[in-house]
N, C-alpha and C positions, 0 to 999 in steps of 0.2 A: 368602661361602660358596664351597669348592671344587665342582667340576663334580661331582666324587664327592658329596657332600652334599647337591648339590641333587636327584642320581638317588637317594639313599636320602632324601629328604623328600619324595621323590613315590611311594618303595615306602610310605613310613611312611602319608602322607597317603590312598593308594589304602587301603590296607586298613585304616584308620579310617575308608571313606567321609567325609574329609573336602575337601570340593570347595573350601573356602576355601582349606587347605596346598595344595591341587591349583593351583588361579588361581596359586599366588604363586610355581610352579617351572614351572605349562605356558604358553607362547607361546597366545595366545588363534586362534592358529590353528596351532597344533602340527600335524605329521603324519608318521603313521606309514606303512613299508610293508613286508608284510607280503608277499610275491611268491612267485606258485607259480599250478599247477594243481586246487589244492583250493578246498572251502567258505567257508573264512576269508582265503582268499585276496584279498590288493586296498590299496587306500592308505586309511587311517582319515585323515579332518580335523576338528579342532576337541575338545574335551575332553570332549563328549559320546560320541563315534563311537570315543575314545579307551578310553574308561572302558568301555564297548557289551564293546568287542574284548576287554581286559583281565579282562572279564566271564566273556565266552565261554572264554579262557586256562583261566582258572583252572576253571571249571568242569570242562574237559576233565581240566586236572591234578590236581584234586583224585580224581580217577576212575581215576588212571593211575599214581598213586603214585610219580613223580618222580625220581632220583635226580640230580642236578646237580650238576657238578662244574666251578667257575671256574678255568678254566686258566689264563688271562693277564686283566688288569685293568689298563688304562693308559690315561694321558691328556697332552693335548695340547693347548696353544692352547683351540681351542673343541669340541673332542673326545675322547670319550669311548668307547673300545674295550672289550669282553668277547667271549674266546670260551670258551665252555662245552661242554662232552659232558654231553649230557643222555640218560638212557637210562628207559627208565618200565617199569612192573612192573603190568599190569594182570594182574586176572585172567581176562578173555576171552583173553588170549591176543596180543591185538591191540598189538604195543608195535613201538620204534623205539628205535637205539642212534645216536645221532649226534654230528657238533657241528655248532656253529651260533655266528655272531659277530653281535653287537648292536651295532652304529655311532650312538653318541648323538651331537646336535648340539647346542650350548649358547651360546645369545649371551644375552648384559646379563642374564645370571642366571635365565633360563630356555629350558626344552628347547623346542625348536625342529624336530627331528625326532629317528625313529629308523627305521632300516633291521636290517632282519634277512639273511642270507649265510645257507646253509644248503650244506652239503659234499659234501649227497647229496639237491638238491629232489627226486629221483624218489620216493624213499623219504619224504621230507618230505609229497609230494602221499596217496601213498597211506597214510600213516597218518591223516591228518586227513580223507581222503573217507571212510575206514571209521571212525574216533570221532566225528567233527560229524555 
């Protein structure tokens, strides 16, 4: 499985809630980080604390109405790059236009870490203190 495959077996697997496809792409101590001054702020470990986060995500996104766009997608060795302009459409009013790069780490066929880069954390802190 390429590194791309195995990040879409774990998009697949996360929203089939299923934790078995989950086990077979996350490092039994995966960890995430997530850096800034807001709420959601901090480093997830372990697939539970993973799953916790990816939880809270989508909750927020599902509320925000999304628009995503992947601008570059490459990989490397045991690396895996995205950066996106994500821009959301809520209707309070309360939205954020940015990018943001996702630094996936991948050994012996499972994710091992991910880091998020954000272009503008100031803007990143206070959107998330006003929707979480």
């Amino acid at each position: 499985m390429t590194n791309l495959e195995i990040i879409n077996k774990f998009f697949e697997s996360y929203g089939k809630r299923d934790f078995g496809g989950l086990r077979q792409v996350l490092d039994e101590n995966v960890t995430w980080y997530f850096l800034g001054r807001h709420k959601l702020a901090g480093i997830k470990k372990g697939l539970h604390q993973l799953v916790s986060f990816f939880d809270t995500m989508a909750g927020i996104m599902s509320q925000s109405n999304p628009t995503i766009d992947k601008l570059i997608v490459s990989e490397k060795d045991s690396h895996v790059i995205e950066c996106q302009r994500i821009r959301t459409n809520r209707s309070d009013g309360i939205n954020i236009d940015h990018h943001v790069t996702v630094l996936w780490t991948i050994e012996n066929g499972k994710i091992i870490s991910g880091r998020h880069f954000f272009a503008d954390p100031k803007a990143v802190d206070e959107y998330f203190n006003s929707v979480a």
